[in-house]
Structure formats: C-alpha cells, structure tokens
PALUM-23016 format. One record per residue: z, x, y of N, C-alpha, C in turn. Coordinates in steps of 0.05 Angstrom, whole numbers, padded with zeros to 5 digits, always signed. Layout:
! residues N
ZXYZXYZXY;...
//
This chain:
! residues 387
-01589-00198-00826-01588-00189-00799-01569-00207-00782;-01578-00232-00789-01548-00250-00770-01520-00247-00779;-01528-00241-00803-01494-00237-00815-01490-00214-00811;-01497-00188-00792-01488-00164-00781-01478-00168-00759;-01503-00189-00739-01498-00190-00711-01460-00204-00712;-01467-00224-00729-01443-00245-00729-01417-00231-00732;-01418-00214-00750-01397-00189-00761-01390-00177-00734;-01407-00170-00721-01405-00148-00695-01395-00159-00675;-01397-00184-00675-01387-00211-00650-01356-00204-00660;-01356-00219-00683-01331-00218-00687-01303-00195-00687;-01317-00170-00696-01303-00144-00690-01301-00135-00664;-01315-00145-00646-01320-00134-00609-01297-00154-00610;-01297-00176-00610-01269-00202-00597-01249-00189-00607;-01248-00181-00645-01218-00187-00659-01198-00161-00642;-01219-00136-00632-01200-00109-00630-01202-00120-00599;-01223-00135-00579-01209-00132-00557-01184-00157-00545;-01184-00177-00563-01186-00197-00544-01145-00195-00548;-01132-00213-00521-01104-00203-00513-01094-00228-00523;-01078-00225-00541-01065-00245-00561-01045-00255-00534;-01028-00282-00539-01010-00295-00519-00982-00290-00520;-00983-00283-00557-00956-00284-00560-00951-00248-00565;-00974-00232-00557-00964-00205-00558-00935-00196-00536;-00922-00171-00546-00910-00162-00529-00913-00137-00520;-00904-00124-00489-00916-00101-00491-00897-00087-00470;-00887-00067-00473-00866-00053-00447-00879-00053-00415;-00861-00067-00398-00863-00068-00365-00871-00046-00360;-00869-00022-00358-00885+00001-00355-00916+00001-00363;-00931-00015-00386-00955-00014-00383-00975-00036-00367;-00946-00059-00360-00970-00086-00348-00956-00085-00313;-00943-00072-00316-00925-00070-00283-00924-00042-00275;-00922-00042-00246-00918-00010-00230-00898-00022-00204;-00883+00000-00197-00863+00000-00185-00878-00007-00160;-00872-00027-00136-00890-00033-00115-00876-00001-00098;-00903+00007-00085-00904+00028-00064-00905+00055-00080;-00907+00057-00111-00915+00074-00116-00944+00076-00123;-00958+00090-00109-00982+00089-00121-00998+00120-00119;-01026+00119-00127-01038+00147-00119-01043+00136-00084;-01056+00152-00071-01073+00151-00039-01094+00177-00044;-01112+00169-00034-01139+00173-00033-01147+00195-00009;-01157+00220-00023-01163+00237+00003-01190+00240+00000;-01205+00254+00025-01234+00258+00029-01230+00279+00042;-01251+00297+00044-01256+00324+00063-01288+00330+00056;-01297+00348+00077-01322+00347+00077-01328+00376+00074;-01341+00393+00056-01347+00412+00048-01373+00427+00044;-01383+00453+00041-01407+00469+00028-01402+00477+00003;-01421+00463-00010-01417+00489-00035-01449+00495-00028;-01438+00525-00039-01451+00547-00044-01459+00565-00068;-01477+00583-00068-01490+00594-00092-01510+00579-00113;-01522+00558-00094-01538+00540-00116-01562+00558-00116;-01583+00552-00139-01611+00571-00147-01629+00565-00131;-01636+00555-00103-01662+00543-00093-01657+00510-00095;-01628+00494-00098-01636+00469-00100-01617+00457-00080;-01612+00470-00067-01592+00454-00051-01612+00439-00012;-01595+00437+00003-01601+00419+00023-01629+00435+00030;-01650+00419+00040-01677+00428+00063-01662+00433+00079;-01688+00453+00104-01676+00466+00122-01676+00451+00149;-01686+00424+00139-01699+00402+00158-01663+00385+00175;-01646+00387+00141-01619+00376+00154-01603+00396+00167;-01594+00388+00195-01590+00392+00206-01557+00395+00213;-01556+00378+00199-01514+00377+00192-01507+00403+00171;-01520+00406+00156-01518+00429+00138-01521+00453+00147;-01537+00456+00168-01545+00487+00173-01525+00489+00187;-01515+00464+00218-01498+00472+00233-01470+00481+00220;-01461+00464+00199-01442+00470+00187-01434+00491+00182;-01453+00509+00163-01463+00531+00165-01454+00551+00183;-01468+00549+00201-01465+00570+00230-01442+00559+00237;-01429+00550+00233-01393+00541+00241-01377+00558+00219;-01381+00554+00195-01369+00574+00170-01373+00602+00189;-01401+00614+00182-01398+00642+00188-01385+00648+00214;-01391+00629+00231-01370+00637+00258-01341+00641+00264;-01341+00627+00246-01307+00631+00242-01292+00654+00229;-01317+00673+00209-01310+00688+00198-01322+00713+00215;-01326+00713+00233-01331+00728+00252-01366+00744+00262;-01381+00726+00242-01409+00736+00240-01422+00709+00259;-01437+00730+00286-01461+00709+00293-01492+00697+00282;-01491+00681+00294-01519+00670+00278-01535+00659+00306;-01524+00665+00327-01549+00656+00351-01579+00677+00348;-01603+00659+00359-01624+00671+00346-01639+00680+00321;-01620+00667+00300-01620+00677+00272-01631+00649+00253;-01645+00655+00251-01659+00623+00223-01639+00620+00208;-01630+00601+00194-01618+00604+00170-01625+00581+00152;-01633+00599+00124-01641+00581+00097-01619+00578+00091;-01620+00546+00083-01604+00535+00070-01609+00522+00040;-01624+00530+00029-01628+00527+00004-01621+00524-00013;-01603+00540-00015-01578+00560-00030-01548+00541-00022;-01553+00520-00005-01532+00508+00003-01527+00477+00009;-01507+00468+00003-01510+00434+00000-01489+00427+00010;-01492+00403+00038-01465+00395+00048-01454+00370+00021;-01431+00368+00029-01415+00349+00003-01400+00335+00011;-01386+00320+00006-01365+00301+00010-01348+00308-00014;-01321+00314-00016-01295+00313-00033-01282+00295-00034;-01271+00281-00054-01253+00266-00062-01229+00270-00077;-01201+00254-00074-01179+00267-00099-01167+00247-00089;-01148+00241-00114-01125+00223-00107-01103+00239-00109;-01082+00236-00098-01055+00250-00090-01035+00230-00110;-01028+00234-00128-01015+00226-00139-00980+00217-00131;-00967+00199-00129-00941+00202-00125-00923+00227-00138;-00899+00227-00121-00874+00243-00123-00890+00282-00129;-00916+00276-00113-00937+00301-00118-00917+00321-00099;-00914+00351-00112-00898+00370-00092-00920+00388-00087;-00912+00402-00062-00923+00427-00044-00935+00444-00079;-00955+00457-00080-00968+00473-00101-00974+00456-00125;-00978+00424-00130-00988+00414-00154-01016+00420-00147;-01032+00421-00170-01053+00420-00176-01070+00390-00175;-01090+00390-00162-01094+00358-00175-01130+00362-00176;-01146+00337-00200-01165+00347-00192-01184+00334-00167;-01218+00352-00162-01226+00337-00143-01254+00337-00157;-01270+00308-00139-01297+00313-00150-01315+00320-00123;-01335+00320-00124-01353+00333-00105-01379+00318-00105;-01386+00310-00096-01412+00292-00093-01437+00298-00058;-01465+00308-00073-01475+00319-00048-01478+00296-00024;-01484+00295+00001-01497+00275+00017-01518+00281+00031;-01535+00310+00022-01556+00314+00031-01572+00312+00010;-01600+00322+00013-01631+00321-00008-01626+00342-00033;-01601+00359-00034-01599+00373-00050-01604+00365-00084;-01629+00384-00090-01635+00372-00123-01613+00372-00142;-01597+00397-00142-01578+00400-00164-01546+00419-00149;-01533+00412-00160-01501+00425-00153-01494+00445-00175;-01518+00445-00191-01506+00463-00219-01506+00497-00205;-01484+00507-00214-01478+00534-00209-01468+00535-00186;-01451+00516-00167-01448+00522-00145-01420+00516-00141;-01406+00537-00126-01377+00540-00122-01371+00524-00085;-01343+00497-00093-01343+00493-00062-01328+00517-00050;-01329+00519-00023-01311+00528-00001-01300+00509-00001;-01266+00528+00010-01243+00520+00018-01246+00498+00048;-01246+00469+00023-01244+00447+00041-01219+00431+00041;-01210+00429+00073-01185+00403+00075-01184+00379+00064;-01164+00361+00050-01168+00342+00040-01153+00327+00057;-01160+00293+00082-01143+00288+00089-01141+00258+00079;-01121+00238+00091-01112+00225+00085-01109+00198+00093;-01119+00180+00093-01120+00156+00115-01108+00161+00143;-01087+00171+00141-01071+00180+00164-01089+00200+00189;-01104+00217+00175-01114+00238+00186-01095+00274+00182;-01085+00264+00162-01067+00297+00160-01076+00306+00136;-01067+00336+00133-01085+00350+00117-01070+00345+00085;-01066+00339+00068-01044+00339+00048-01055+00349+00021;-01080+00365+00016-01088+00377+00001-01119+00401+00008;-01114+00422-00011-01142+00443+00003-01158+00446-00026;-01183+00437-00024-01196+00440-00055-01213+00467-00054;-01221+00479-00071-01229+00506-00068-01247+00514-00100;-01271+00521-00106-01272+00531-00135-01298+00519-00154;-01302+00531-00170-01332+00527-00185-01335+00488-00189;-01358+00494-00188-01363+00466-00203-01372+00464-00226;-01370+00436-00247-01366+00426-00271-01379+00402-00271;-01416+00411-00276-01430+00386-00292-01429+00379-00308;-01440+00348-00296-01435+00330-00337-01470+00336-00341;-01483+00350-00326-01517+00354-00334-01527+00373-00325;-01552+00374-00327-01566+00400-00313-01592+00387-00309;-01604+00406-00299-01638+00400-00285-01655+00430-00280;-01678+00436-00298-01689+00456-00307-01718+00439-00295;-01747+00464-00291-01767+00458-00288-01782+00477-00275;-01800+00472-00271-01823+00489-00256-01851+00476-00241;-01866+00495-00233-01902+00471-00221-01898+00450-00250;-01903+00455-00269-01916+00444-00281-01895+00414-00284;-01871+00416-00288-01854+00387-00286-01831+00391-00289;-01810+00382-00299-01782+00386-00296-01768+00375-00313;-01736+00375-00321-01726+00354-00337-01690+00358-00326;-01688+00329-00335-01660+00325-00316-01644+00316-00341;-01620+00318-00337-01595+00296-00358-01571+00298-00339;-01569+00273-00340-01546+00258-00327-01549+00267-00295;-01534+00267-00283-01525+00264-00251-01518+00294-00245;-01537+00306-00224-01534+00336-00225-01526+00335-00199;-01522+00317-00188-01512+00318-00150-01480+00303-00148;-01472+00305-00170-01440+00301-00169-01424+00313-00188;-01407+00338-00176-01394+00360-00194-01366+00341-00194;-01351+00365-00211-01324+00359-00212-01301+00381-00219;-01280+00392-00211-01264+00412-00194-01237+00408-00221;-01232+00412-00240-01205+00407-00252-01183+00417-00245;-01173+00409-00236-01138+00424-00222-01146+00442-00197;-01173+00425-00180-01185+00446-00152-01174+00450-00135;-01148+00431-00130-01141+00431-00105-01117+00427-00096;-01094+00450-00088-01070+00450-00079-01055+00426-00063;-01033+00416-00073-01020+00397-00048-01008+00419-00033;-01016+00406-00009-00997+00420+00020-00983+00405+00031;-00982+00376+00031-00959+00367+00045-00953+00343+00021;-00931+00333+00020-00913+00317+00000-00916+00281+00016;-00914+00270+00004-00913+00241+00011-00885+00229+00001;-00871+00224+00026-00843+00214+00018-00840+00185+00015;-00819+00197-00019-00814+00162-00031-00778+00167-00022;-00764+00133-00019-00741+00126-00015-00724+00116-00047;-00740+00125-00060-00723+00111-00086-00697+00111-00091;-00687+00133-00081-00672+00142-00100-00639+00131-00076;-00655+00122-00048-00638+00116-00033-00639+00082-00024;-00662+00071-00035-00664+00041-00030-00647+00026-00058;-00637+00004-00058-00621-00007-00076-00637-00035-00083;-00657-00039-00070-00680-00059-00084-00710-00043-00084;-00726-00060-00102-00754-00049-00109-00768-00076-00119;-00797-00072-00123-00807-00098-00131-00819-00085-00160;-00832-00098-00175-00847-00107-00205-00877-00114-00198;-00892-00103-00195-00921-00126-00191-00938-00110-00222;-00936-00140-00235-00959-00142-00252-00987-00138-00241;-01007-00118-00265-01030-00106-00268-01045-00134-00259;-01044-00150-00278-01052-00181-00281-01035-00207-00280;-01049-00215-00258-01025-00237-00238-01020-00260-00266;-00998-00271-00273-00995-00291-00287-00972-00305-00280;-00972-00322-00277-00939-00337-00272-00926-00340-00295;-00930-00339-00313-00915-00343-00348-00901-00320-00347;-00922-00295-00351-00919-00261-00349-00886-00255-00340;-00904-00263-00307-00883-00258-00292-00850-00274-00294;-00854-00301-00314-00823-00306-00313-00815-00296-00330;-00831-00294-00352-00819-00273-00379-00797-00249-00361;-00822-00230-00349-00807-00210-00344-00779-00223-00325;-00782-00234-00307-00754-00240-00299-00727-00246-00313;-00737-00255-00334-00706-00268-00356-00709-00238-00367;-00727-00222-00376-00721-00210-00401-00703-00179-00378;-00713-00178-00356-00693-00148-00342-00668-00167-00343;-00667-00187-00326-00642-00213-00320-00619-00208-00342;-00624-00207-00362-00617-00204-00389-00600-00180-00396;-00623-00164-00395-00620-00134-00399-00597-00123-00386;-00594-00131-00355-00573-00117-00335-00557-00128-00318;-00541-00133-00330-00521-00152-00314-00516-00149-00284;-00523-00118-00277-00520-00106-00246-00553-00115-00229;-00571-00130-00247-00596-00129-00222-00602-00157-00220;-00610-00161-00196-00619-00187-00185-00644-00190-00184;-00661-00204-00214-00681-00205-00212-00695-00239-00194;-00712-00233-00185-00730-00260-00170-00750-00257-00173;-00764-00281-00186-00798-00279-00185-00809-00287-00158;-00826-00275-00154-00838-00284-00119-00862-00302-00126;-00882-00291-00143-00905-00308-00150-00918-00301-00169;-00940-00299-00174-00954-00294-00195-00953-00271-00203;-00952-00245-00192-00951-00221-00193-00923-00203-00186;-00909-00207-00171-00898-00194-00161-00861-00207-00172;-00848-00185-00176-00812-00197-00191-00793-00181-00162;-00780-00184-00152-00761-00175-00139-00740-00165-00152;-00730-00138-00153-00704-00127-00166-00685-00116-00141;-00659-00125-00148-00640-00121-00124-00619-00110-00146;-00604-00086-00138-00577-00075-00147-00556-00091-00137;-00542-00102-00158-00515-00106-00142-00482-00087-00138;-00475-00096-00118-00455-00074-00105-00447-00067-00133;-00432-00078-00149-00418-00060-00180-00434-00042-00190;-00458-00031-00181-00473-00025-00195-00471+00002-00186;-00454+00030-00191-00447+00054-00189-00472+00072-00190;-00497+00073-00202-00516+00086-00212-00530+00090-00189;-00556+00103-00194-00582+00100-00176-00603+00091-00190;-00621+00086-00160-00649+00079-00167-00666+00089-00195;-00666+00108-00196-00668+00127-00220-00662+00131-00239;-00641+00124-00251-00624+00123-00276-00635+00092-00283;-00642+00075-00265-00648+00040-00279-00668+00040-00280;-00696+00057-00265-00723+00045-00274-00725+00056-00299;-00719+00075-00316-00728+00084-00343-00723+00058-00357;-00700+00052-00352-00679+00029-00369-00701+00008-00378;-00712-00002-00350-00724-00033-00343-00750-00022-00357;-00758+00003-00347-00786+00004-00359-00794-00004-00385;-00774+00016-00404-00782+00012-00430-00775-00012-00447;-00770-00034-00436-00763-00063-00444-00792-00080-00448;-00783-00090-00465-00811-00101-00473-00811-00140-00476;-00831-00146-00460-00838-00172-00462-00858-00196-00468;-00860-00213-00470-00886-00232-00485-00908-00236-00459;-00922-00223-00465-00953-00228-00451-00966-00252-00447;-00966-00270-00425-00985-00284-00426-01012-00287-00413;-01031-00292-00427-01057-00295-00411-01076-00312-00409;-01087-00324-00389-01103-00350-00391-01128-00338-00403;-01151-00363-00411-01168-00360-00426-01197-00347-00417;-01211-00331-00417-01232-00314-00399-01246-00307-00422;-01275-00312-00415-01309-00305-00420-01308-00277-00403;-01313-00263-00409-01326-00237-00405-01357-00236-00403;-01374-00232-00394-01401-00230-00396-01418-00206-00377;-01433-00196-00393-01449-00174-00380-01472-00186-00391;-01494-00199-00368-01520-00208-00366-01531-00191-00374;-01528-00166-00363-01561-00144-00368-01557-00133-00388;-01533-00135-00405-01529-00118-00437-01529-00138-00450;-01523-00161-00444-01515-00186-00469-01487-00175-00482;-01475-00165-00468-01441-00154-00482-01424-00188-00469;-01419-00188-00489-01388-00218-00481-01360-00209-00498;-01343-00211-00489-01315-00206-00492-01298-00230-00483;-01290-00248-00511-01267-00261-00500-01246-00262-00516;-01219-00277-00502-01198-00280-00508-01192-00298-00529;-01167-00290-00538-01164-00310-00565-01155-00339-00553;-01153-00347-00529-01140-00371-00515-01165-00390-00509;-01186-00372-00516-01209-00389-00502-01214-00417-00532;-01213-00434-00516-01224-00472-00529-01246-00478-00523;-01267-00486-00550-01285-00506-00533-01279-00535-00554;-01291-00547-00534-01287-00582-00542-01317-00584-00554;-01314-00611-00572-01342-00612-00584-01365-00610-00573;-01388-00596-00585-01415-00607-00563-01425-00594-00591;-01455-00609-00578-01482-00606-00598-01504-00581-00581;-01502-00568-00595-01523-00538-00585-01548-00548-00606;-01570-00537-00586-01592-00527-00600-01604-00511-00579;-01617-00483-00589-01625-00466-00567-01647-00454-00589;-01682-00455-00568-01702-00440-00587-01707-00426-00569;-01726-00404-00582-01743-00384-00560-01776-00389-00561;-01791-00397-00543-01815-00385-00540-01821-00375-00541;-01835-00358-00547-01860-00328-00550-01894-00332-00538;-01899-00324-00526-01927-00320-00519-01940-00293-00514;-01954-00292-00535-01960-00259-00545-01993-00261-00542;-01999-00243-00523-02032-00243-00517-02034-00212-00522;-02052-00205-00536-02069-00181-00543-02096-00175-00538;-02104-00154-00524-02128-00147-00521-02138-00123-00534;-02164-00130-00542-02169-00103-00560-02203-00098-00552;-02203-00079-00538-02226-00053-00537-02246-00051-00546;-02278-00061-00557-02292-00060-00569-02319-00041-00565;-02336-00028-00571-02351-00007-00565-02380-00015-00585;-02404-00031-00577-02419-00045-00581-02449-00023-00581;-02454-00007-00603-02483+00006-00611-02506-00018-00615;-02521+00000-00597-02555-00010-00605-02556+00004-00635;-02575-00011-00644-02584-00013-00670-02616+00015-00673;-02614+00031-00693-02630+00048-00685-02665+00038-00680;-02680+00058-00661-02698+00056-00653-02694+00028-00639;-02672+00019-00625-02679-00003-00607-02687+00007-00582;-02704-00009-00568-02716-00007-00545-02692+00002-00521;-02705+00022-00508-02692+00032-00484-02697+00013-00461;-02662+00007-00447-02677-00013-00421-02695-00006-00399;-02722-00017-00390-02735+00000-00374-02723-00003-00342;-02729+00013-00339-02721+00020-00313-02729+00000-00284;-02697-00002-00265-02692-00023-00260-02688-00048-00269;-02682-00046-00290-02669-00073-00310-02643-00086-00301;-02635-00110-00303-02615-00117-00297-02590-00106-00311;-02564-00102-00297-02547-00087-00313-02531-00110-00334;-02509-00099-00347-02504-00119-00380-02490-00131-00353;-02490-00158-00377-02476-00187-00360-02464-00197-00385;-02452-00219-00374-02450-00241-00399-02454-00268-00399;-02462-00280-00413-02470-00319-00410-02439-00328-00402;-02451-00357-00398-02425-00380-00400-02403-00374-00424;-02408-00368-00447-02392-00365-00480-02376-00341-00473;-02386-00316-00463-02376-00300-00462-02393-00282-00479;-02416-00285-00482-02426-00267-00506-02444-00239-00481;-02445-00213-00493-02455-00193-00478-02491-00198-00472;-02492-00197-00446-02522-00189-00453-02540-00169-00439;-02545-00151-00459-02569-00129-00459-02592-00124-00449;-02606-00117-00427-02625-00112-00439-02637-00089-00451;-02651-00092-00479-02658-00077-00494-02632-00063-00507;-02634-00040-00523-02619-00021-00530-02595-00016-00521;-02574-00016-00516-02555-00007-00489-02522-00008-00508;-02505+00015-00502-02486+00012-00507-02461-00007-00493;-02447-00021-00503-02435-00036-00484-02406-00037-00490;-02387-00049-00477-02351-00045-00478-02347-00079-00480;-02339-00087-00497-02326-00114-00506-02291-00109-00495;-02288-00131-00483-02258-00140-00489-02252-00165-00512;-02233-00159-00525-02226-00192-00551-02202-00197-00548;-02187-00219-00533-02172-00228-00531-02155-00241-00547;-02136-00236-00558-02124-00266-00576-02096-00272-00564;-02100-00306-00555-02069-00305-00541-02060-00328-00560;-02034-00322-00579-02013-00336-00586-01995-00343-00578;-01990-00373-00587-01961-00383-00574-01943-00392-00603;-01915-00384-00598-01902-00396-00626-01879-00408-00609;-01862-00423-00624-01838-00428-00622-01813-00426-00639;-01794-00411-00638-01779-00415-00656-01765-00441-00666;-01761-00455-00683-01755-00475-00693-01719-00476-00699;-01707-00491-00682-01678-00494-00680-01665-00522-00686;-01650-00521-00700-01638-00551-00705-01620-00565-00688;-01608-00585-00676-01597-00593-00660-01565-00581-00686;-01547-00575-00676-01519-00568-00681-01497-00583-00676;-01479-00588-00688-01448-00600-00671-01433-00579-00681;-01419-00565-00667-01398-00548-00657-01376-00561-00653;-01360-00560-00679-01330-00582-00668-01317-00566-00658;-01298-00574-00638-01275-00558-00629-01260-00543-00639;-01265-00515-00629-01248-00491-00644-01213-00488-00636;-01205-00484-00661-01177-00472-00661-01174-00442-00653;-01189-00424-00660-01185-00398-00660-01213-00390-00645;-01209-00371-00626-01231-00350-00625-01258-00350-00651;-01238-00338-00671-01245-00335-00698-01267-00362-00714;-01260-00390-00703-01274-00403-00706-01304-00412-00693;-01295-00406-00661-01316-00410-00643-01340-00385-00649;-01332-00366-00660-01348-00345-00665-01368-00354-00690;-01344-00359-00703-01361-00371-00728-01388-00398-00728;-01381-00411-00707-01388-00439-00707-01421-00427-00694;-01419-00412-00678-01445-00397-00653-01453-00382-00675;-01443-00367-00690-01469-00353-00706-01478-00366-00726;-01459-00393-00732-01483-00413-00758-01505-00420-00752;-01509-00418-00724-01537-00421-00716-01555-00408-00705;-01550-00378-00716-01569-00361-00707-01564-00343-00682;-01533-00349-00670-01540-00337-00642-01544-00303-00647;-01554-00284-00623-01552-00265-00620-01528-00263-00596;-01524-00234-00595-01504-00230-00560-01513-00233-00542;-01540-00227-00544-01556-00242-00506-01559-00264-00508;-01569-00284-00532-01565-00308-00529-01546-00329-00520;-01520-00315-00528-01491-00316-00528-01483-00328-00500;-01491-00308-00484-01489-00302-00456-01501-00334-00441;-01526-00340-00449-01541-00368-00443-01532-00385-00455;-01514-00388-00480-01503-00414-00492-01483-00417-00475;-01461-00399-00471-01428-00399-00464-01428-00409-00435;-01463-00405-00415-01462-00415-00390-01467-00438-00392;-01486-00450-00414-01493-00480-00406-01469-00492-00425;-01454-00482-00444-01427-00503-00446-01401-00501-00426;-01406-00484-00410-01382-00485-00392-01397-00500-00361;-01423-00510-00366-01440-00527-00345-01422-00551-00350;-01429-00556-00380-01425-00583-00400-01400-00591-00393;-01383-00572-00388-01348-00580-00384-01330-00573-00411;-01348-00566-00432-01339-00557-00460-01326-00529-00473;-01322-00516-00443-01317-00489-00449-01280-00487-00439;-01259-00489-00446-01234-00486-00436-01223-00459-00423;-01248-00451-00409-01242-00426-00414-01252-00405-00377;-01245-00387-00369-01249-00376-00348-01278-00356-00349;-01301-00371-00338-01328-00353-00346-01332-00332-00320;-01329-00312-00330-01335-00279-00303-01357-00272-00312;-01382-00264-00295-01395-00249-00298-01397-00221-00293;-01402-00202-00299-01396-00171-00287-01434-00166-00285;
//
C-alpha cells in the first residue's frame, strides 16, 4: 500500500511539475497587453420550467414579468400572476476580442431567486452589457444541464447543480470592441506568470529574432516591443512571427497544497535542506454496544410500586425481581502508531524528496502536515501556497 501511495506521489509531481530548463512558444506563457476577453451580464426570465421555478412571494420576478407581457402589448392590471413556471436569472458571457457584429459566443445562466430547478427552461431575449453600460451582445435560447432533479411527497433526488444552465453559441454580438493594432507601432508582452528570468529570456530571444523591434523588459511580467522606422510591415504580419518563437522557462520553487483533499503538487526546483522527521498518529476508538438483559424463567415479577432498574457504584444493573433491562458496554481504546525518528538528507531532485517522505510511511494528507512544519523549520527551499 505505501509503495502505491509513494508511486502516486511520484506520478502526480513527474507529469505536473514545470521543469526550469523547459522551453515553450510566447504565445502560450504571454498575451498581447489590451487584448483580452471583457465580461458581460444582463438580467433575464427563463421560462417553461415544470412547477420549479421562482415563489409567487418574489416580487422582482413577477414584476419583471408584468414588464415582459407589457411590452408585448398584454395587460396584467388586476390579474394574479403564477410564477412558477418562471425564474428570474442573471446571464453571463465573455466577449471575446477582434469579436464581429453576428459571432456567436456562449452564455451561462444562473437563477437568483428560490427557483428549484432550470431544467427545461428556455431564456428570453436578454441584453448583455458591458462595464461601460452598452449593450454589445443579446442571449436568447434553451438551456443545457450538467443535472437534473426528479421527485415527489414522498422525496426527491438531485445530481449536480440544477440552478445554473448553460446557452452554447446563445448569444449574438451587436456591437464590436475596437482594437488599434494594426495602426499602433508598439505593444507590450505580459507573461501568464511574473518571472524576471522568463521575462529576460523573452527579451534576447524576440531581440534576436528581429532586427526591426525594440524589445525592453519593464519588470517581472511585462516586455515592451517597439517597431523601428525600417520596419515597412505591420502590426500583424510581426505578432505571428514573435508568437511562435520559443523560449527557456523559468520558474521559482512552489508547494502546492490542498488541505481538505491532501492533493500537493510541486515543482521540480523545490530543495529541502537536511532535517530529521518523525510524524505518528493517535487513534482513540471508543465503541458502544447495546445489550438486552432476560429474567431467567419463572423469575419473580416486580411488585408493584417497586423501585425502577438503577445501577450501583460498579455499574452493575439492578432489578427488582424479574425485569427486562438495556445494558450499554463500552470499550474505549487508545493506540499509537509507532514512528521512527528519520534524517532526510537534502534532496537533489523532486524525485528524491519524494522518495526520502515515503521511506517513512507518508500518505498525501500527511504530506500536507510534514511540508508545513519543514517549511516552519526553515528546511523547505521552496514557495508553500495553500488553496
């Protein structure tokens, strides 16, 4: 069993962890600064749900409601309206850059009223706007659970999240978001992940590449590219160029840790310096068990007004006369697991530190409690995140 867990340590690090001396094209660790997606919201009904959508208690929903049909030329003064059948929502989408008038993009839909389920329910044509406040997309169209939710009086059954749909290609762009590329003669580089190494690599390696651009590193993240006047082309014709160039990755040393899974993920850069581990577990395991205590036949019946069952100082039951009675039996154990003090010499490799933690038994949640108290110790070379 440890030599599985240990196996499994080691295969989670070997496929994730980010070698120093890898290389990898500017297009996957960098994005052109100011291109990005932007974020729309609009507020919507969907409709046609089975009986699970908003109570008739909210009040934002019904009015909503009587604002739809009004517009479509039907009154509703004097008129109740169930809303059952209906669930206000919130929409989301990102607008992707260089997006034109009629792309498709998708949206998700998530309820903000008491509504039980969104399954079967189509939004209305809702505006999508934009930090700005302008309209730059209209989402419209069935929804797409990752679950459902079935039941009746008697009880019900749910899987996964039935109050957040999702719209694939729901929602038209209507207005365009203007980029200058193709008319600006500088642009910036910002790395995914800030590094100053990273980032000089990339500066020599475009530097190199194009005798027409003026590269400058600004800081950790970010490269400055400038055209110079000889440089006949456009914006456009050089980012493919620069993109697909490829350079040496560097990355400092980082602990990964997820407390509530015991998942750890680290890098092959991570060092520890010598230290002596020993880590046991306690156990304290108490059991109670149920006992159901017969009189013996023809024993005397207790007479009436008798004291009811008791028990002495010992704990022993007492009767009087004949009488069925309920025992509890307790047994509480304590163990300890038995751990040897360890020395852990300083690892060269990932590959070693892995090795060195499972000679002694660790598990991955344990993992998690060693890697904090050696990076207490000062023995950890390494950047510890929790998530």
């Amino acid at each position: 069993m440890k030599m599985k867990i240990g196996f499994a340590i080691l295969l989670l690090v070997a496929f994730l962890a980010v070698t120093g001396a890898d290389a990898a094209r500017i297009k996957d660790i960098a994005e052109i600064g100011g291109v990005r997606d932007n974020q729309l919201i609009g507020y919507g009904l969907v409709v046609g749900l089975a009986g699970t959508g908003d109570d008739v208690k909210n009040g934002f929903t019904k009015e909503t409601l009587a604002n739809l049909l009004s517009r479509q030329g039907l009154s509703t003064k004097d008129k109740t309206l169930k809303a059952d059948n209906v669930a206000a929502a919130m929409v989301t989408a990102n607008l992707p850059p260089f997006a034109r008038i009629g792309t498709r993009i998708d949206v998700s839909v998530s309820s903000i009223g008491d509504a039980k389920s969104l399954q079967g329910g189509t939004l209305l044509m809702t505006p999508l706007r934009g930090a700005d406040g302008e309209i730059y997309a209209v989402a419209q169209g069935p929804l797409t659970l990752g679950g459902f939710s079935a039941g009746g009086a008697g009880g019900s059954v749910t899987k996964n999240h039935t109050s957040v749909g999702f719209i694939a290609n729901g929602a038209f762009v209507e207005r365009e978001l203007k980029h200058e590329l193709d008319r600006s003669r500088t642009f910036t580089l910002n790395l995914h992940t800030p590094d100053f190494t990273t980032a000089k690599h990339l500066t020599e390696v475009v530097a190199r590449s194009n005798p027409y651009v003026d590269a400058r590193q600004v800081d950790s993240r970010t490269v400055a590219l400038k055209l110079k006047p000889a440089f006949s082309g456009t914006m456009i014709d050089l980012i493919p160029q620069i993109e697909s160039l490829d350079i040496p990755v560097d990355s400092t040393a980082v602990v990964v840790m997820n407390e509530k899974t015991g998942t750890v993920v680290m890098g092959e850069n991570v060092r520890i310096s010598t230290v002596a581990i020993a880590h046991g577990n306690l156990s304290i395991q108490i059991k109670e068990e149920q006992k159901v205590s017969q009189p013996l036949p023809f024993a005397p019946t207790p007479p009436a007004g008798s004291a009811p069952v008791t028990a002495d100082k010992s704990g022993t039951i007492v009767a009087p006369g004949g009488q069925t009675v309920v025992t509890t039996d307790r047994t509480v154990g304590v163990g300890e697991e038995q751990k040897q003090l360890m020395v852990v010499p300083q690892g060269v490799t990932i590959q070693d530190v892995v090795k060195a933690l499972n000679a002694i038994g660790v598990t991955p949640r344990d993992l998690v409690t060693i890697l904090q108290t050696i990076k207490a110790a000062g023995a950890l070379q390494a950047d510890l995140r929790l998530i």
